[in-house]
N, C-alpha and C positions, 0 to 999 in steps of 0.2 A: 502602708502599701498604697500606690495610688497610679492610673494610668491616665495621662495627658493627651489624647486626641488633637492632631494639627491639620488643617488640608494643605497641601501644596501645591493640588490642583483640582481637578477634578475626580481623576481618578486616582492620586498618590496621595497619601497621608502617612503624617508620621507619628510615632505613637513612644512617648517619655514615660518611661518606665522604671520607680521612683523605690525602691526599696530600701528600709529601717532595718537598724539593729534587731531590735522589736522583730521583725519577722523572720530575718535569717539564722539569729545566734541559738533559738532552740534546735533549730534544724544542723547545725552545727553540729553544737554539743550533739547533738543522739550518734551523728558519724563519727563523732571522734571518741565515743564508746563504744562505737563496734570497734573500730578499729584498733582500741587500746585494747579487746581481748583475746586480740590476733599477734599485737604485736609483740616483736622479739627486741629486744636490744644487752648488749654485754654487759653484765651485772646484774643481772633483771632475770627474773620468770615469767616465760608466756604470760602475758596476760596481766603482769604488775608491773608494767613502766606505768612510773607516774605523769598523771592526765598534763603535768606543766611541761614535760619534754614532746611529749605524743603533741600539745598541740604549738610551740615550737619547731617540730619537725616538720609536722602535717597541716597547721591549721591555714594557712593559706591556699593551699593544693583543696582543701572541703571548701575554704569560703567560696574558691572557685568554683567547685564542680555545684554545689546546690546554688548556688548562685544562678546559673546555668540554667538547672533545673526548675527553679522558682518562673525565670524569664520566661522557662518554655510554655510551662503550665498557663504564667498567668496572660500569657499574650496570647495564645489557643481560649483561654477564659474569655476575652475581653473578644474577640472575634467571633465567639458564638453568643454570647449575651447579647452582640451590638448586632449581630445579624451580615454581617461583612462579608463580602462574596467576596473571597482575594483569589487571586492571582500569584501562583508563582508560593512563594514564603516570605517572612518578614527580613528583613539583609539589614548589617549593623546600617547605622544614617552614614550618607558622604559628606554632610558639610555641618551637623552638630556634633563636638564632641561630648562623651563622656563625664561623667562626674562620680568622685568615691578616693580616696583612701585606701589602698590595697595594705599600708604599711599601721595603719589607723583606724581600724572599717567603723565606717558611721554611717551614715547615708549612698546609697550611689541610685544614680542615675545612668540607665542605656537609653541608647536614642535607636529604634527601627524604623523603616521605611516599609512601607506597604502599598502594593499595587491592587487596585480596584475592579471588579469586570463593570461593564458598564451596563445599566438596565436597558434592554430594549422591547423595543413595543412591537408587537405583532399586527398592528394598523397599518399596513405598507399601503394604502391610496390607491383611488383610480390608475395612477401612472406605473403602477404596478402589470407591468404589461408583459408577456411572454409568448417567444413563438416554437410550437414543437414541430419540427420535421420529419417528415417520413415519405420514405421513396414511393413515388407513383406504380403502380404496378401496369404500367403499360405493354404493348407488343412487343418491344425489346425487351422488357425485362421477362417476360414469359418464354421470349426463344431463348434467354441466356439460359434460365432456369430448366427449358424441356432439353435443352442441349446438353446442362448439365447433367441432367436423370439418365439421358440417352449414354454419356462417359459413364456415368457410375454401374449402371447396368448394363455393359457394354463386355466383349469377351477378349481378351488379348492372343494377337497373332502374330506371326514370327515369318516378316515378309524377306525378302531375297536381300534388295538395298532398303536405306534409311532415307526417308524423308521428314518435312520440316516438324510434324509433333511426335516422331516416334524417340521411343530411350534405347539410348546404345550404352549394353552390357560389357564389361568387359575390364583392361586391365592399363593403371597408368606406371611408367618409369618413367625417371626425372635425364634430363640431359645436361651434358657441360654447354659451356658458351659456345661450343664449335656444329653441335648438334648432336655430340654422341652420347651413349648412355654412359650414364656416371657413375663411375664404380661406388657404389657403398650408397649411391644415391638413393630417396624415398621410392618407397614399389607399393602401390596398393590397387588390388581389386574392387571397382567401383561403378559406378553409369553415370551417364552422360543425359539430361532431360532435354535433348534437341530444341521442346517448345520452348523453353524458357530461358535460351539462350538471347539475351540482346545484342551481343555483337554482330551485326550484320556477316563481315569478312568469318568470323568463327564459324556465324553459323552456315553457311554456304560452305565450308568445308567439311564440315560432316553430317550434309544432304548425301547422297547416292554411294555411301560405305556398304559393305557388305562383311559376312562375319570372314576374320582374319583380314582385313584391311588396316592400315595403320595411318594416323593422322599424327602430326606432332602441335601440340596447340599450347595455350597460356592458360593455365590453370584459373588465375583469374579470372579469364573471359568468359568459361564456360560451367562457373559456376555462380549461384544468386547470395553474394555477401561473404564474410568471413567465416562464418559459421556453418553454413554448408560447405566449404572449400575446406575447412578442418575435416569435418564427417568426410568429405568425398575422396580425401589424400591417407585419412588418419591420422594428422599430424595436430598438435597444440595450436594454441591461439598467437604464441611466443612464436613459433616455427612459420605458419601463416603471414606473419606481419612481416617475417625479413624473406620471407619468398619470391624468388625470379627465378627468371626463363621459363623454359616450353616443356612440356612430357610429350612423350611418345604414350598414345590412347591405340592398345591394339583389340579391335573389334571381335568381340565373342558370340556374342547373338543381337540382333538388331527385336526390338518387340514394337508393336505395335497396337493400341485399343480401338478397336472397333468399336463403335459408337452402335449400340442397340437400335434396331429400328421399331417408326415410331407405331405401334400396331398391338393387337389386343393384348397382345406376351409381355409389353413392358407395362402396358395397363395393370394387367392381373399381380405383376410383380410387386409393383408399387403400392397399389389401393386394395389387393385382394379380389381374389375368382369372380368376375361378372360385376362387381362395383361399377368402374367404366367403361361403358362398350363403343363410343366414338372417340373420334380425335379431338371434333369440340368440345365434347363432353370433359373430356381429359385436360385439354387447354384452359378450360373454366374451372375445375378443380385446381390445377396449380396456381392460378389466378387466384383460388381463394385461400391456399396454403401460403401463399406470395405475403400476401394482404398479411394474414398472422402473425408470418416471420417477420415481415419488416415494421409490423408495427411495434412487435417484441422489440426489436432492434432500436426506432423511432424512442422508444419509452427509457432505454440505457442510457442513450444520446443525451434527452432530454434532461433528466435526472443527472447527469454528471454534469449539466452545462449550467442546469438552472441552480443548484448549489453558488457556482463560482457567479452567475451573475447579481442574484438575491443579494449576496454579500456586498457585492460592488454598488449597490443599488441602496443598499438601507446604511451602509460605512459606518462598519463598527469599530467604536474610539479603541482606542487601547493603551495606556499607558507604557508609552513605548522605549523611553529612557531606563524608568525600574526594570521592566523585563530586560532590557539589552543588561543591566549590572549583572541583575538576578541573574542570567542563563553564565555570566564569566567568571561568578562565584561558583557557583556550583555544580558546571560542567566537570565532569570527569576528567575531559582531556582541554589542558589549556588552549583559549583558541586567543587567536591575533585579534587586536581590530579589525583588519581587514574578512576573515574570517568569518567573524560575527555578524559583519555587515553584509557579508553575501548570504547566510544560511537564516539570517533573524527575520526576511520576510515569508518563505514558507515557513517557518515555526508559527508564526502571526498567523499566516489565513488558515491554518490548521486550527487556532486556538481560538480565532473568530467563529469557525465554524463551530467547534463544541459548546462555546457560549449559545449561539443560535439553537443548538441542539436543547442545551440547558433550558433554557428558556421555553422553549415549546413544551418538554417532558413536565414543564412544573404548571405548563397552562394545561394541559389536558390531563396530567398525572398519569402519565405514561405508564404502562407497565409490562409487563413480560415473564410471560407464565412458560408453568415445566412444559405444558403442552406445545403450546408454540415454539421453545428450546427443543423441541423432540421432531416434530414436523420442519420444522426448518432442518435441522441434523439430516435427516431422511434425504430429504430433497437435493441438499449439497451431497451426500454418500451416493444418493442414485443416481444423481447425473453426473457423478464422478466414474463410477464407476461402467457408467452407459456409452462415456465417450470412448473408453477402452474394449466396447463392443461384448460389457460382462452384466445384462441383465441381474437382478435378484429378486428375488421372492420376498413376499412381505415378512415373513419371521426372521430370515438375514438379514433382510437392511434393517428392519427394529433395532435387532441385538449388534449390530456394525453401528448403529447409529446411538446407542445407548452406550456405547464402547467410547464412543467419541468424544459427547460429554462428560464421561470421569474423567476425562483431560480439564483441569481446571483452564486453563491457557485458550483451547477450542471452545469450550465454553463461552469463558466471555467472549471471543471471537464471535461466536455467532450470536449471541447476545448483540451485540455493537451492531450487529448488520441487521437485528431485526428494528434497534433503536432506530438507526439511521433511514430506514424503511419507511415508519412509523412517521417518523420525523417530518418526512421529505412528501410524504403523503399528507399530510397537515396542511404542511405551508402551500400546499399546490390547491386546494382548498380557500386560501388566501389572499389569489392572487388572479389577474385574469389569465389564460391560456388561450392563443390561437394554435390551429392545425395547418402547416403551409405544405403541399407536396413541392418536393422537389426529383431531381432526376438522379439514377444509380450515381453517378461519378459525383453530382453534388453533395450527396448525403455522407460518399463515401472522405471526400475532405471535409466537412463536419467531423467526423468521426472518430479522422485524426486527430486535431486539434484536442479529446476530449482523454484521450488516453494516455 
């Protein structure tokens, strides 16, 4: 038995895998006396066909299957002996063939190929440079924000007609091309969010409605995307895509949010009974809630951008011919050239990234305790359940959160996010960081880009 080591390049080597008589034929013989005290054949008793027809019948089908078995073993051997970080699995060779006797067996020879991760070094240099952004918290951003408070704590009124941010309540039918209602046509009770109407023409048409008033409009126009225009009709995604013409929207109630004013009431609301007793005062507290938020925000930003550019920046090799074979061997679902060659670059920087991961976790020995599986659980269950406006008490989210991880699946899920946590906290340690303010609407295109 003997394994031959080739490089092909830096990251590809191929590895000759050289198996004797000598080592197969005991292994043989042992399968073809199980099997001779199973088998049945006409003339014969369980169990007494003789061993020269059993291996006759069978012994090619064993030389193949432990054969097999031998290869698995000893190429898993030779990959942890030699300390080989692969990639992917070993795939027969594309351009040596084989050697052996199937009709003869003596010697044979397989040829594998083997893809390499490649070692990287956590010395990323002075030019290792990085800028995080976070929105300035200026006087706009403070009236957007007490404006916002002002809406949220704000009380809804049901004025006579509708103007440009009020919602109009009410009921749509679908019409023919002539304008009338269409027998059998869609009917759904629904509203209309004035504010957020962009059509200028739409929206000017139902400015000064009042309840029972009737507009006929384009569904399109007066709703934001597909997906609220499905919720707003009731109709599928299927039904939304071949949809035309206009509804008749006949007006039920017009509502309107008064906006809270800005004075001790919404103070006390907000921060609690005598916390804030002026406006300044209050202006300087959301300034400094501001600050929190957006720097929470600034740190998401960050972290999602500065992954993709580290990568870009240290260009991690990758053996990229073997994985492209590897992924069309073993893909479940046959995929084209064309195919492979549009999906094989995010497969890459997905699998650069974990290498990077790799690499970190074995420089610091990373690790990740029940507690920290527990407390992280907690913190995803509570704010999960916080944005649904359903507080819990520490003995429920414990036992919700201890629920969670007997999901093997959630488990490592959250595992993976405290690694990647870990991780990304490291290399930031590695690197320099600048802090640049930028303005709401420039942060808010960052933002995009990252999601």
């Amino acid at each position: 038995m003997n394994i031959a080591q080739t490089a092909l390049d830096d990251l590809h080597i191929e590895l000759a895998v050289t198996l004797t008589s000598d080592d197969y034929n005991p292994r043989v013989d042992r399968a073809l006396k199980r099997h001779q005290q199973q088998a049945q054949m006409p003339g014969f008793r369980k169990g007494k066909v003789p061993m020269q027809l059993i291996r006759r019948q069978y012994g090619q089908s064993m030389l193949a299957e432990e054969l097999n078995q031998m290869l698995s073993e000893q190429l898993q051997n030779h990959i942890q002996e030699n300390k080989l970080n692969v990639l992917g699995n070993p795939i027969p060779s594309e351009n040596t063939e084989d050697a052996g006797d199937w009709n003869n067996p003596g010697d044979f020879t397989f040829n594998y190929e083997v893809g390499l991760a490649p070692e990287l070094s956590l010395e990323f240099g002075k030019s290792a440079k990085f800028t995080r952004h976070k929105i300035k918290v200026d006087k706009a951003a403070i009236a957007r924000q007490v404006t916002d408070l002002q809406r949220r704590h704000g009380k809804m009124t049901d004025p006579d007609k509708s103007e440009a941010n009020d919602m109009l309540v009410g009921a749509f039918v679908q019409l023919d091309s002539d304008g009338n209602l269409l027998e059998g046509g869609i009917a759904s009770d629904s509203t209309i969010s004035v504010e957020f109407v962009e059509d200028k023409k739409a929206k000017k048409a139902l400015v000064g409605l009042e309840p029972g008033s009737t507009v006929d409009v384009d569904p399109h126009k007066v709703s934001r995307g597909h997906d609220d225009l499905g919720r707003m009709l009731g109709i599928s995604q299927d039904q939304v895509h071949d949809l035309q013409g206009n509804f008749r929207f006949t007006v039920k109630e017009v509502k309107r949010l008064e906006p809270h004013e800005v004075n001790q009431s919404l103070f006390d609301k907000i921060y609690g009974e005598g916390v804030v007793t002026d406006e300044k005062a209050f202006r300087e507290r959301v300034s400094e809630d501001l600050d929190g938020h957006f720097d929470r925000d600034a740190e998401w930003v960050f972290r999602r951008r500065f992954v993709v550019d580290l990568l870009e920046k240290i260009d991690v090799k990758l053996p990229d011919a073997f994985l492209k074979r590897w992924i069309a061997l073993t893909n479940e679902k046959p995929l084209t050239p064309e195919e492979l060659e549009k999906e094989y670059p995010e497969y890459a920087e997905s699998l650069r990234w974990q290498i990077l991961q790799q690499t970190v976790a074995q420089a610091i020995d990373l690790k990740v305790d029940a507690a920290e599986l527990e407390a992280e659980a907690k913190r995803q269950v509570g704010a999960q359940y916080a944005q649904y406006g359903m507080p819990m008490d520490e003995e429920t989210l414990g036992n919700v959160a201890k629920n969670v991880l007997n999901d093997e699946n959630e488990r490592r899920r959250i595992a993976d996010v405290l690694v990647e946590r870990k991780v990304v906290d490291d290399l930031k340690t590695r690197v320099k960081i600048s802090e640049k303010l930028v303005s709401f609407d420039e942060f808010g295109k960052l933002a995009a880009e990252v999601r």
